[in-house]
N, C-alpha and C positions, 0 to 999 in steps of 0.2 A: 743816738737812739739805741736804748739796748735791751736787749728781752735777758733777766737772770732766772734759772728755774736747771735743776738742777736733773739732766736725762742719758738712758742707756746711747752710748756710741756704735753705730753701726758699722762706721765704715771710716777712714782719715784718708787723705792724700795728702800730704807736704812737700814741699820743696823749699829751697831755699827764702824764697821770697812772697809765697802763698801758702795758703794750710785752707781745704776745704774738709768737714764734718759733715756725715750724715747722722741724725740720730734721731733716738726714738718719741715721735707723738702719735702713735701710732691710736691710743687710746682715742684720743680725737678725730680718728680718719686720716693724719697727716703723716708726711717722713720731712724731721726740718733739715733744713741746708742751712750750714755756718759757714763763711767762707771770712778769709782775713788776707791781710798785706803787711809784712813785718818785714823789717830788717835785723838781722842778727844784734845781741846788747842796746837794741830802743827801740822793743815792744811791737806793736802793733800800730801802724799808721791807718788804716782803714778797717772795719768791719762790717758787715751785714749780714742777713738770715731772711729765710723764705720759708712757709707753709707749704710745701704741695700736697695736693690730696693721691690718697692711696691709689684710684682710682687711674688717675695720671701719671702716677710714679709706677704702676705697673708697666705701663704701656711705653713710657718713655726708659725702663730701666731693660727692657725686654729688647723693645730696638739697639741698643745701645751694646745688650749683651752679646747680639750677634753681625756686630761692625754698621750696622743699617745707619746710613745719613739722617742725620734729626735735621730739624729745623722748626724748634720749640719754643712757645712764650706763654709765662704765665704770671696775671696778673694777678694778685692780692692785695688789701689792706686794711688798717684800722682807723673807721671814722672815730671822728673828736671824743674824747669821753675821758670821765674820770681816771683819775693814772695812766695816762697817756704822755705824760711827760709837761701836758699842757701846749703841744707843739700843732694841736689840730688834726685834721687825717692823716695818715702813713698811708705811703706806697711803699708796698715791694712789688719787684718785677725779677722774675727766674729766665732769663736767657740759655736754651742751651742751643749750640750750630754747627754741626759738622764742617772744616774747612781742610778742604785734600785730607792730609792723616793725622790732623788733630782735631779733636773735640775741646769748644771753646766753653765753660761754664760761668756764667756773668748774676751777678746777683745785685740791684740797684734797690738802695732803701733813701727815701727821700719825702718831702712832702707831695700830700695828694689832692683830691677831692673826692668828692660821693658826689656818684650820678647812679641814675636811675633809680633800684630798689634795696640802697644801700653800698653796692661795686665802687671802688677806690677804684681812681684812674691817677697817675704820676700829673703833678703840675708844677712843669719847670725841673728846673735842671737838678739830679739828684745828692744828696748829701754824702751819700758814700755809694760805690760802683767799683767789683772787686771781680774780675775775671782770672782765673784758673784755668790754663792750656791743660787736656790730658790727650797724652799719645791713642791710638785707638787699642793698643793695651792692656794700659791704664782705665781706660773708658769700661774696657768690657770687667776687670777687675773689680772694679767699684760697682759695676750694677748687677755681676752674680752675686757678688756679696748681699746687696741690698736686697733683691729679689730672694736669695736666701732667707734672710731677716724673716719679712714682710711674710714669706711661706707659714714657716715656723711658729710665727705670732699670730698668724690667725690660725694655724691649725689647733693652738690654744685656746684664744680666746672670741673667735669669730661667730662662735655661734650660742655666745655669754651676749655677745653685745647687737646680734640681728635681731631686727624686731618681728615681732609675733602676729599673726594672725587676732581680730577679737573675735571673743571667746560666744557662744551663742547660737542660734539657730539664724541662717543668711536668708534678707526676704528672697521670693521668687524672684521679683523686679532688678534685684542690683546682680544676680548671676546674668553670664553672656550667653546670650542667647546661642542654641546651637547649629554650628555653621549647616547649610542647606547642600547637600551634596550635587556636583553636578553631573550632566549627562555626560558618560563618555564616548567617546566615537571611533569605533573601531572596527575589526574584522571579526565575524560570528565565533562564537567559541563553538569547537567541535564539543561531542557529547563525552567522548575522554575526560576531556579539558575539563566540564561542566561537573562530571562525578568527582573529578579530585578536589574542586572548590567544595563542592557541596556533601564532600563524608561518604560513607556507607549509602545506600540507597537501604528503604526497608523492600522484601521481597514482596511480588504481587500476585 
């Protein structure tokens, strides 16, 4: 299973035996994760990739930046369809887990199903399942950077791509109603108190 398409790199970590990518889809609301498994002179034995939404990569790149314990799962996939490989639904699943002073990051792509109103859930055992240890570090390294990114990109292009108000006169009926103030219960205001609220007095 393999997604080719050709995007800005945000972020690498490699080592000897793993190489995780962040880069940009940002255009779509996502940040993708590439993660792989290679041995040095024969390639890549394992790979996989994940969608997360902006919205969650905020919030998981944030904790992350400042040592905070995760304990993160997110699920994606693609039901059956055209150029799909002909393989039927895809799961991905984004693993991330704090463990004492490492952050584990797991990315599982494998076959899936559609329940509910379209949602892939993983079924059965995955195709490929590629975990990358980063020291807490490391962890915070990759997710200023991201969070860096992600700034920068929407202070560009964030408000190219938020949607609009329609345009026109709004009935009475669809405005909210306005909230009903209530009584409050307290101690009498002196008359001090009462002219500072209430301005100038005119003279009498």
């Amino acid at each position: 299973m393999t997604e080719r398409q050709s995007r800005q790199r945000i972020y690498s970590h490699i080592t000897r035996s793993r190489f995780l990518h962040l880069e940009d889809a940002l255009a779509i609301g996502k940040v993708r994760l590439f993660v792989g498994q290679y041995r040095k002179g024969q390639g890549a034995s394992a790979t996989a990739f994940h969608f997360l939404d902006t919205a969650d990569a905020r919030v998981l790149f944030s904790d992350l930046a400042w040592s905070k314990p995760v304990d993160f799962t997110d699920y994606k996939g693609t039901p059956a369809q055209p150029g799909n490989d002909g393989n039927g639904p895809q799961s991905r699943v984004l693993k991330v887990k704090t463990k004492g002073d490492k952050v584990w990051l797991e990315v599982q792509n494998g076959p899936g199903q559609v329940v509910g109103q379209g949602a892939v859930k993983p079924a059965g055992k995955p195709d490929a399942a590629v975990s990358v240890p980063l020291s807490t570090w490391e962890a915070r390294k990759l997710a200023h950077a991201a969070l860096a990114y992600v700034r920068a990109w929407e202070d560009r292009y964030l408000l190219d791509l938020a949607p609009t108000a329609p345009s026109g006169n709004v009935p009475a009926d669809a405005l909210p109603a306005a909230p009903v103030p209530s009584k409050v219960e307290g101690p009498a205001l002196s008359e001090p108190v009462l002219s500072e609220i209430k301005g100038p007095q005119p003279r009498r």
